[in-house]
C-alpha positions as CSV (number, residue, x, y, z in Angstrom):
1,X,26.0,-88.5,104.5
2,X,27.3,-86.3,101.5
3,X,30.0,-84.4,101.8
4,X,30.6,-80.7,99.7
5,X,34.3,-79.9,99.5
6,X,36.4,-77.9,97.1
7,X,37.9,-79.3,94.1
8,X,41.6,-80.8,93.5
9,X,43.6,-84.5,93.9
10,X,45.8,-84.8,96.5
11,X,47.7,-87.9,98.6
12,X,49.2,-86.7,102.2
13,X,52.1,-87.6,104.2
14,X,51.2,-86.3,107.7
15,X,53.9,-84.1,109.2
16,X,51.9,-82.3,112.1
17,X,48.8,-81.7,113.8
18,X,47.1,-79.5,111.7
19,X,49.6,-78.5,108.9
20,X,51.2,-81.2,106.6
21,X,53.1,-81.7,103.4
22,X,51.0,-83.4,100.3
23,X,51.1,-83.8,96.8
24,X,48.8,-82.2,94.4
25,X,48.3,-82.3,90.8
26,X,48.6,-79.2,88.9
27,X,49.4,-79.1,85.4
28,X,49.1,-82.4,85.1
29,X,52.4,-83.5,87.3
30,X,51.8,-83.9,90.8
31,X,53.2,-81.3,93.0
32,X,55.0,-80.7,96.6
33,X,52.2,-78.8,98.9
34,X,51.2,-77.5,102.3
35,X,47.7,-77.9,103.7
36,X,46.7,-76.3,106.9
37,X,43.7,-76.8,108.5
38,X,42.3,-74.0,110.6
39,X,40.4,-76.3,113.6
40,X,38.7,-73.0,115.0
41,X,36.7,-72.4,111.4
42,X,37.2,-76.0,109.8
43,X,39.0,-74.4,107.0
44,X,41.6,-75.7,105.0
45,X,44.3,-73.8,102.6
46,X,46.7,-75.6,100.3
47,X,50.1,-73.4,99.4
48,X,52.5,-74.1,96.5
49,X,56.2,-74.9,98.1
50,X,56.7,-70.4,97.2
51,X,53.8,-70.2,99.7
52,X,51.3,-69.0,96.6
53,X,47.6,-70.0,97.8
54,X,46.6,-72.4,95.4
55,X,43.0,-73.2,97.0
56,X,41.5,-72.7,100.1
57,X,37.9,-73.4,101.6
58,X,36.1,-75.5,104.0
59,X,33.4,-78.2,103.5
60,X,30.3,-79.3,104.9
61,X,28.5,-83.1,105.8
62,X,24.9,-83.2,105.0
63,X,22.8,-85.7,106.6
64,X,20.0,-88.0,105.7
65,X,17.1,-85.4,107.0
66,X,19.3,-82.2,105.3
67,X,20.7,-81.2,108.4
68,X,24.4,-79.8,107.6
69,X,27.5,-79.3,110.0
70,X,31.1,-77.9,109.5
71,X,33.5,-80.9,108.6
72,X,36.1,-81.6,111.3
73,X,39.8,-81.2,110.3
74,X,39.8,-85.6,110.3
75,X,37.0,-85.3,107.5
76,X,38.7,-82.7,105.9
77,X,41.4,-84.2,105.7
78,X,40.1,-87.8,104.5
79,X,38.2,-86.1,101.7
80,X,41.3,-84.4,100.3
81,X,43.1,-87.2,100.4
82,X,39.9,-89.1,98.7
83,X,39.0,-86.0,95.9
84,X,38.7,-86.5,92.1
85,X,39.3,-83.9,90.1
86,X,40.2,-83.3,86.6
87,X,42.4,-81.2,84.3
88,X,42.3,-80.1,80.6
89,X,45.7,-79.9,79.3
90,X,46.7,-79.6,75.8
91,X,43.2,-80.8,74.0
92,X,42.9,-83.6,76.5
93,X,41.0,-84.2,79.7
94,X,42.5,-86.1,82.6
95,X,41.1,-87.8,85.9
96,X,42.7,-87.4,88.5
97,X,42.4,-90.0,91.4
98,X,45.2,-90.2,94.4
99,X,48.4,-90.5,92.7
100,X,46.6,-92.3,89.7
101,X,46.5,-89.6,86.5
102,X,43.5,-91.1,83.5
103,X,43.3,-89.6,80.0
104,X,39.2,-89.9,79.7
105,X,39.4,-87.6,76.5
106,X,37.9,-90.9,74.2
107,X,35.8,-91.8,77.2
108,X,34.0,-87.4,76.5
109,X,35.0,-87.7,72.5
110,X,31.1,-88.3,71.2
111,X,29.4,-87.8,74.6
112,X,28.5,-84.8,77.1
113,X,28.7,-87.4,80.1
114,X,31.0,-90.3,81.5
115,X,30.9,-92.8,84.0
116,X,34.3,-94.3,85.7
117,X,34.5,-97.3,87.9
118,X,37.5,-97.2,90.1
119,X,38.4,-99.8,92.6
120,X,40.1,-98.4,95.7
121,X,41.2,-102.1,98.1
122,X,37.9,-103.2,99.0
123,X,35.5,-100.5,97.4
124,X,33.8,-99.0,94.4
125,X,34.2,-95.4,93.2
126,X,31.4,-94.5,91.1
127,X,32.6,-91.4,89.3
128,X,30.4,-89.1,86.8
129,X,32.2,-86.3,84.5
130,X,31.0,-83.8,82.9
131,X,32.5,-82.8,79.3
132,X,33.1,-79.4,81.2
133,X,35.3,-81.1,83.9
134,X,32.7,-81.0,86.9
135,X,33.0,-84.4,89.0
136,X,30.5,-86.0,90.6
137,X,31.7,-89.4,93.0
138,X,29.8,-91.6,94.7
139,X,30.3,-95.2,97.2
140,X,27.2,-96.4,96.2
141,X,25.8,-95.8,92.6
142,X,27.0,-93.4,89.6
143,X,25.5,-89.8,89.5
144,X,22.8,-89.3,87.2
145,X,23.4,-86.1,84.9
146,X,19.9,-84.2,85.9
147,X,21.6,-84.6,89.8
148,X,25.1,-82.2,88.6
149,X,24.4,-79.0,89.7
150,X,27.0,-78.3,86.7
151,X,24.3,-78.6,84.0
């Protein structure tokens, strides 16, 4: 199953059914935030503690035979707390990872591509970045440049 979400790092503290206060990087510190999740649509919004949208969208699981479905608001939740993103602040590039923060600007110095291993308890992250910032993650194997949709 893949699953297609919108893009930013955040760790949750569940305060509610379907709206609850997390942390977010932006700007490179993380940051107090509210995500709701809209269980009629699947959608999600995150607001800045003024109540300034920050992102908002919804996501969808893909299976094996291409078949795609609106992510409930457990999946949506799981892959926000589970998103990689990065940041360029300042003539560096950063991974972001939970509440984890990476300068990979050597790792993208001399190359257009990276690959990150990160171990989360028992499992791999395969993680593939793209000199631009686009992020691609994956359980099982790194993605391969010609599969970013960001080239």
């Amino acid at each position: 199953m893949v699953l297609i979400i919108g893009t930013s790092t955040i760790y949750a503290a569940n305060i509610g059914s379907i709206q609850r206060t997390i942390q977010i990087w932006m700007h490179g510190e993380l940051t107090d935030a509210t995500l709701t999740i809209d269980e009629n649509n699947r959608t999600y919004s995150i607001k800045d503690p003024n109540g300034k949208s920050i992102q908002s969208g919804g996501g969808v699981a893909i299976d094996t035979q291409g078949h795609s479905r609106a992510l409930t608001p457990e999946e949506i939740m799981e892959d926000q707390e589970n998103m990689v993103s990065t940041e360029k602040i300042d003539g560096h590039m950063y991974l972001y990872y939970k509440d984890q923060k990476y300068d990979i600007t050597n790792s993208l110095a001399h190359n257009t591509y990276t690959y990150i291993t990160l171990r989360d308890g028992k499992k791999n992250l395969y993680i593939t970045v793209v000199k631009s910032g686009g992020v691609a993650t994956s359980e099982d194997r790194y993605v391969l440049p010609d599969e970013l949709s960001c080239n």
